[in-house]
C-alpha positions as semicolon CSV with decimal commas, in nm:
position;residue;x (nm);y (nm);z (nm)
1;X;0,798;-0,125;-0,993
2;X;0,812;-0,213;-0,631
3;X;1,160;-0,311;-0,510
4;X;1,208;-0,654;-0,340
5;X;1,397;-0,510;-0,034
6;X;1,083;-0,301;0,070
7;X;0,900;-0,563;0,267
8;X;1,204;-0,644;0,425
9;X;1,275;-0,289;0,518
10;X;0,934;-0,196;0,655
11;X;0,996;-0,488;0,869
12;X;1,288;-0,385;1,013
13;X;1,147;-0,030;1,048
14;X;0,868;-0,203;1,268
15;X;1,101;-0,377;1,479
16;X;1,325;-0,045;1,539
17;X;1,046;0,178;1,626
18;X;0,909;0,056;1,955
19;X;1,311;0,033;2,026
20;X;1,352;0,390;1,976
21;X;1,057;0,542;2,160
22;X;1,109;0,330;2,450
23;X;1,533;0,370;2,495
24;X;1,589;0,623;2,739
25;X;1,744;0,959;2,514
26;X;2,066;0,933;2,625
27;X;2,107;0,567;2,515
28;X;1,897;0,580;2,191
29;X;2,153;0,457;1,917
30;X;2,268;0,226;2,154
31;X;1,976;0,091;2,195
32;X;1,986;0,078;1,767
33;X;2,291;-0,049;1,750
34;X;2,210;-0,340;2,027
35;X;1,907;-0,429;1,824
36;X;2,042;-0,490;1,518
37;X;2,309;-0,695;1,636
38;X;2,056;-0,870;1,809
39;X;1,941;-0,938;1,418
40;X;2,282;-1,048;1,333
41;X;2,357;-1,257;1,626
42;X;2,003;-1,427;1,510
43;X;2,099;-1,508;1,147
44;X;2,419;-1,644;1,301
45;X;2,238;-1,871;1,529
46;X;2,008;-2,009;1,294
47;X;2,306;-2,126;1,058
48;X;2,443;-2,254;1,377
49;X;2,157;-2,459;1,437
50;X;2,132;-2,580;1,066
51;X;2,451;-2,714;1,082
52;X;2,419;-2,857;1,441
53;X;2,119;-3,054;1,295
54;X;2,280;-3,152;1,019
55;X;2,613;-3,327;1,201
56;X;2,381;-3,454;1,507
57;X;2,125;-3,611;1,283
58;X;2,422;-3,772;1,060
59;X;2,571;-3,899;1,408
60;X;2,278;-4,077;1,475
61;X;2,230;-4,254;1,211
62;X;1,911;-4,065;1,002
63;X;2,040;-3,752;0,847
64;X;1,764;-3,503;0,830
65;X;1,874;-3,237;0,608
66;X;2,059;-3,449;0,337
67;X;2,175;-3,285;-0,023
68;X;1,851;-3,441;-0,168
69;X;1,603;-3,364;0,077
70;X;1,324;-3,581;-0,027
71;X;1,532;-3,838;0,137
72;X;1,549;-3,651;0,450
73;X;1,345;-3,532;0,778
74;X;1,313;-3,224;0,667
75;X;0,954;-3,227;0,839
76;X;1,172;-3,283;1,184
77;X;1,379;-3,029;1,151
78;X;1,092;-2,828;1,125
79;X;0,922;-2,905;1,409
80;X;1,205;-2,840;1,594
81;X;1,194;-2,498;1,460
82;X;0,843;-2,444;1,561
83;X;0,913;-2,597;1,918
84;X;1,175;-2,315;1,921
85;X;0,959;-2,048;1,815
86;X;0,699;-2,179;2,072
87;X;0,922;-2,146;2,340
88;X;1,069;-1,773;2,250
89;X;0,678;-1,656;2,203
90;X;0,565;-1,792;2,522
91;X;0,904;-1,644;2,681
92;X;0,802;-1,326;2,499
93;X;0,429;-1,295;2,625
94;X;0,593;-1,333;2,983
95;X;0,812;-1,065;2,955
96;X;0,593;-0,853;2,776
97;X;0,316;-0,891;3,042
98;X;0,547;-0,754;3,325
99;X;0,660;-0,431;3,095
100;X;0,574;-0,085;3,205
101;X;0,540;0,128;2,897
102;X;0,744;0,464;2,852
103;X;0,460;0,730;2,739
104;X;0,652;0,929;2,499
105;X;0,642;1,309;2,481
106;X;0,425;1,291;2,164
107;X;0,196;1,064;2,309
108;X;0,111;1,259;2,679
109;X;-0,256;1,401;2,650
């Protein structure tokens, strides 16, 4: 039977790869250690935001992410998710365009 933490961890072993080839030796777990509290500092945020949305939305008048949420704007808070997303992908493709790639000693020809 296939265990319900293996898609998550051949995730996370795809996002710490490319971080390992490309740290310099010397700073390798670092580099590890830097990325995964990346990850943590990310679930953190995105609570943050939750409950950002939640007291903003309730300050204005319209709460979007009530206790029942088919009397919410759950469909705006959404949106707002995907604006985020938008922005950190087209902040990513920048980035990534301007990266020189470290040829690993395993990959030389």
């Amino acid at each position: 039977m296939r265990s319900q933490l293996q898609p998550s961890a051949q995730l996370l072993l795809c996002a710490l790869y490319p971080v390992f080839l490309q740290a310099p030796d010397v700073m390798r777990s670092c580099s590890m250690a830097l990325q995964l509290l990346s990850t943590a500092v990310g679930s953190y945020l995105g609570g943050g935001l939750v409950a950002a949305v939640a007291a903003l939305s309730v300050a204005a008048g319209q709460a979007w992410l009530p206790k029942d949420l088919n009397l919410g704007h759950l469909d705006y808070f959404l949106m707002l998710c995907g604006g985020l997303m938008l922005t950190n992908t087209l902040l990513f493709v920048l980035v990534a365009n301007n990266y020189e790639y470290k040829v690993g000693p395993h990959e030389r020809s």
